[in-house]
Backbone as CSV, one residue per row, in Angstrom:
resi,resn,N_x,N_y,N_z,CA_x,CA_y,CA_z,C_x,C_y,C_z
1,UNK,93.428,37.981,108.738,92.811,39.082,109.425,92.474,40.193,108.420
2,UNK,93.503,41.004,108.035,93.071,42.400,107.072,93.868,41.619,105.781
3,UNK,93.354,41.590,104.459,94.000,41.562,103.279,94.804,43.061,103.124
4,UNK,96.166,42.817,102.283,96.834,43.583,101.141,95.999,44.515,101.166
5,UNK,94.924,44.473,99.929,94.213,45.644,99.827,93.727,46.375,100.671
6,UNK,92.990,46.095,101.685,92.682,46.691,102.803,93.636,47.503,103.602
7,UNK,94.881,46.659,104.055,95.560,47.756,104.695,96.208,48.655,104.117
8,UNK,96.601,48.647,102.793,97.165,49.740,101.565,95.832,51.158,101.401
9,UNK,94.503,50.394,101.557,93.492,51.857,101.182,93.808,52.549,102.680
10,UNK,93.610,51.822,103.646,93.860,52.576,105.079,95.523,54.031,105.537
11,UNK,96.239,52.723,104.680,97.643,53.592,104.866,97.723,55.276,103.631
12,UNK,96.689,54.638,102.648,96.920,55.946,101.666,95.887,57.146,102.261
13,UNK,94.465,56.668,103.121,93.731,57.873,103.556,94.197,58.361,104.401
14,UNK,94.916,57.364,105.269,95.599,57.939,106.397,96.907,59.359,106.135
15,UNK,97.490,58.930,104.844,98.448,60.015,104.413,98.074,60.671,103.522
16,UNK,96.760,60.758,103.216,96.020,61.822,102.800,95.691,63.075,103.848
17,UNK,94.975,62.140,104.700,94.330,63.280,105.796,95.431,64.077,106.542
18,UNK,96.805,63.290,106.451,97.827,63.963,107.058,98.440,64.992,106.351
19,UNK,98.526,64.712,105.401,98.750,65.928,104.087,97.841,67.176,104.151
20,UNK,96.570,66.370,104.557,95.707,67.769,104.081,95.524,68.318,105.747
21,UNK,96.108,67.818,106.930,96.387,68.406,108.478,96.953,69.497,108.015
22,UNK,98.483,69.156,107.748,99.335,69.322,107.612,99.375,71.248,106.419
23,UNK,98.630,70.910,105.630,97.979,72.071,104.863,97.760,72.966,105.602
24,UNK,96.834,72.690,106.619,95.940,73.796,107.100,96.401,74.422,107.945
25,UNK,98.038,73.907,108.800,98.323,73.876,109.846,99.389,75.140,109.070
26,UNK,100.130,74.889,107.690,100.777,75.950,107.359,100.231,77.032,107.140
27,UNK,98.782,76.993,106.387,98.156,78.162,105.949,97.465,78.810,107.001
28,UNK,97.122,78.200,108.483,97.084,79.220,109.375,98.085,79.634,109.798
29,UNK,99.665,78.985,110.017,100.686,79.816,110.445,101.011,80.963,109.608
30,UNK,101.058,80.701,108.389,100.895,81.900,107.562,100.234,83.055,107.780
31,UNK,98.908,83.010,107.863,98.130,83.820,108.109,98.284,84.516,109.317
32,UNK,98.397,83.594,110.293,99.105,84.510,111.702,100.203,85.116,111.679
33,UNK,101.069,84.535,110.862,102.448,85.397,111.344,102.368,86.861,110.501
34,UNK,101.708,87.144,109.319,101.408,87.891,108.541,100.209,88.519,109.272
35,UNK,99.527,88.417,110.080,98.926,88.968,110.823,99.538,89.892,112.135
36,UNK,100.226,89.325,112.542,100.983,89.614,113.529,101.774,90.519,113.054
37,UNK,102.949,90.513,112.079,103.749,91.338,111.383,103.057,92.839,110.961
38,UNK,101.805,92.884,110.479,101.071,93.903,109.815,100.644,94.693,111.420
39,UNK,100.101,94.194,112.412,100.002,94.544,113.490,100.963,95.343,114.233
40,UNK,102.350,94.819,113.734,103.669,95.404,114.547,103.848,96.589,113.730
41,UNK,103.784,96.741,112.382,103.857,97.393,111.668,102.936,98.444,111.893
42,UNK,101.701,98.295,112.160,101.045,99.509,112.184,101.105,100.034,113.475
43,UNK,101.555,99.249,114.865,101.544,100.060,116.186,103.335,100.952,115.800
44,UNK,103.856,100.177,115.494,105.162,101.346,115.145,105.184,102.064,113.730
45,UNK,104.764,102.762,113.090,104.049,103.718,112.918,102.849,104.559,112.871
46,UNK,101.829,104.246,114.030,100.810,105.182,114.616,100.959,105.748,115.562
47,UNK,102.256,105.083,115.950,102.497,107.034,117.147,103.025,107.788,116.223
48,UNK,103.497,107.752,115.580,105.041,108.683,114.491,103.321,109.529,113.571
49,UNK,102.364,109.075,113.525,101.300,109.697,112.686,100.401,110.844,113.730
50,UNK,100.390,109.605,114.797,99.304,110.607,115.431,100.105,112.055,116.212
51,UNK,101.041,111.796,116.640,101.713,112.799,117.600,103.082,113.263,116.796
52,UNK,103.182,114.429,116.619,104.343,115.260,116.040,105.477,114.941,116.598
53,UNK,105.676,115.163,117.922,106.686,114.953,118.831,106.888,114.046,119.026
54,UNK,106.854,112.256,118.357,107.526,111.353,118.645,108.201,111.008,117.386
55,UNK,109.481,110.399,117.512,110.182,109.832,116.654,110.686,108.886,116.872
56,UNK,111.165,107.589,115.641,111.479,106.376,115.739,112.595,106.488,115.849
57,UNK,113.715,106.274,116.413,114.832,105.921,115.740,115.189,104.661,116.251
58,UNK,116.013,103.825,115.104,116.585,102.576,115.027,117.412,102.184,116.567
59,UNK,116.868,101.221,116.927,118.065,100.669,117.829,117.174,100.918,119.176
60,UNK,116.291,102.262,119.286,115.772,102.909,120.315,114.436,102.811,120.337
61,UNK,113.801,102.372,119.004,112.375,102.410,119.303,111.669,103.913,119.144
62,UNK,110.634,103.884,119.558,110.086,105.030,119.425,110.179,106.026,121.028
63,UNK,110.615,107.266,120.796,110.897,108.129,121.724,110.411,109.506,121.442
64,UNK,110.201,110.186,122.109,109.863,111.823,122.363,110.865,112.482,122.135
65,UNK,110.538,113.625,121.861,112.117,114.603,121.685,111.773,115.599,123.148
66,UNK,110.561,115.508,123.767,110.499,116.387,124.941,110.492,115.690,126.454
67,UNK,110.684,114.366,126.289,110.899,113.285,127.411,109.784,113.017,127.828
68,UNK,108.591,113.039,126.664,107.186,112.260,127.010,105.748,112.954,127.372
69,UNK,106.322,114.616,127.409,105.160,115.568,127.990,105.038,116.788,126.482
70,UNK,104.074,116.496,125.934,104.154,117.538,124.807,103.579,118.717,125.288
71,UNK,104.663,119.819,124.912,104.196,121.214,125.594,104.066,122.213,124.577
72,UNK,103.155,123.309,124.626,102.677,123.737,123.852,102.434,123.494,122.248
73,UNK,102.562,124.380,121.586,101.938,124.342,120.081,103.087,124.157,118.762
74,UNK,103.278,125.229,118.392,104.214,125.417,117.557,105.406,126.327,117.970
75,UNK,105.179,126.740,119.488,106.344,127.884,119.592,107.874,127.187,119.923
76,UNK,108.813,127.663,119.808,110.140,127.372,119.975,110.440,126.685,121.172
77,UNK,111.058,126.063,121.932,111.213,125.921,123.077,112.757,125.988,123.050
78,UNK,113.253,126.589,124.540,114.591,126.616,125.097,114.754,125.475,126.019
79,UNK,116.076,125.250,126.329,116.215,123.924,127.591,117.263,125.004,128.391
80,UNK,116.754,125.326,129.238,117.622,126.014,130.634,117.608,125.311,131.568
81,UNK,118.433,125.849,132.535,119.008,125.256,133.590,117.564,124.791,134.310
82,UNK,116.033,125.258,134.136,115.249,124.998,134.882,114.469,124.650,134.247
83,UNK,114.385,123.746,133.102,113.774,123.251,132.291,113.469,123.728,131.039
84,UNK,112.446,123.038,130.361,111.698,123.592,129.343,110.919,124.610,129.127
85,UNK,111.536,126.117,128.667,110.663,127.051,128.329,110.845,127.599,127.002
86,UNK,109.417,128.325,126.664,109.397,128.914,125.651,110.292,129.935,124.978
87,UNK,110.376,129.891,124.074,111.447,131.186,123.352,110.895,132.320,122.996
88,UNK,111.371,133.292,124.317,110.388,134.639,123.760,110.350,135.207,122.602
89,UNK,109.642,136.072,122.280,108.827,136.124,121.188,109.954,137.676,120.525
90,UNK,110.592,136.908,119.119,111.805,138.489,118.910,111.163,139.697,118.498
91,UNK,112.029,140.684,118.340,111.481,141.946,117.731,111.457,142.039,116.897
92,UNK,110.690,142.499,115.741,111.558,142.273,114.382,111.292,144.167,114.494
């Protein structure tokens, strides 16, 4: 039916083409997971860039220091019994 030679060239293209599957199949996982990684990387630090008032911390992720509502500018804020207000303005 098939000679020696014949089925030996079949078995070596065959583990060629699997080799070179096999290639392409790492160098796109590569590329994705390094894709993916750079992605995570830049959504957890582009809030910390764009908005003053958020911070990362470990364990917690990224959080607000004002519980998610940024209020005013640069002025001081107090925490009283009735929330968040400003720190009036001293005498000098």
């Amino acid at each position: 039916m098939f000679t020696y030679d014949e089925v030996f060239w079949l078995n070596v293209t065959n583990l060629v083409l699997g080799l070179a599957t096999l290639v392409c199949l790492l160098v796109i996982g590569y590329v994705a997971f390094k894709e993916i990684r750079d992605r995570a990387k830049t959504r957890e630090n582009a809030a910390e860039e764009v908005d003053d008032h958020v911070f990362k911390i470990d364990g917690l992720g990224v959080t607000m220091a004002d519980g998610g509502q940024k209020i005013g500018g640069d002025e001081m804020l107090v925490v009283t019994e009735d929330g968040i207000e400003p720190l009036p303005a001293s005498k000098a």
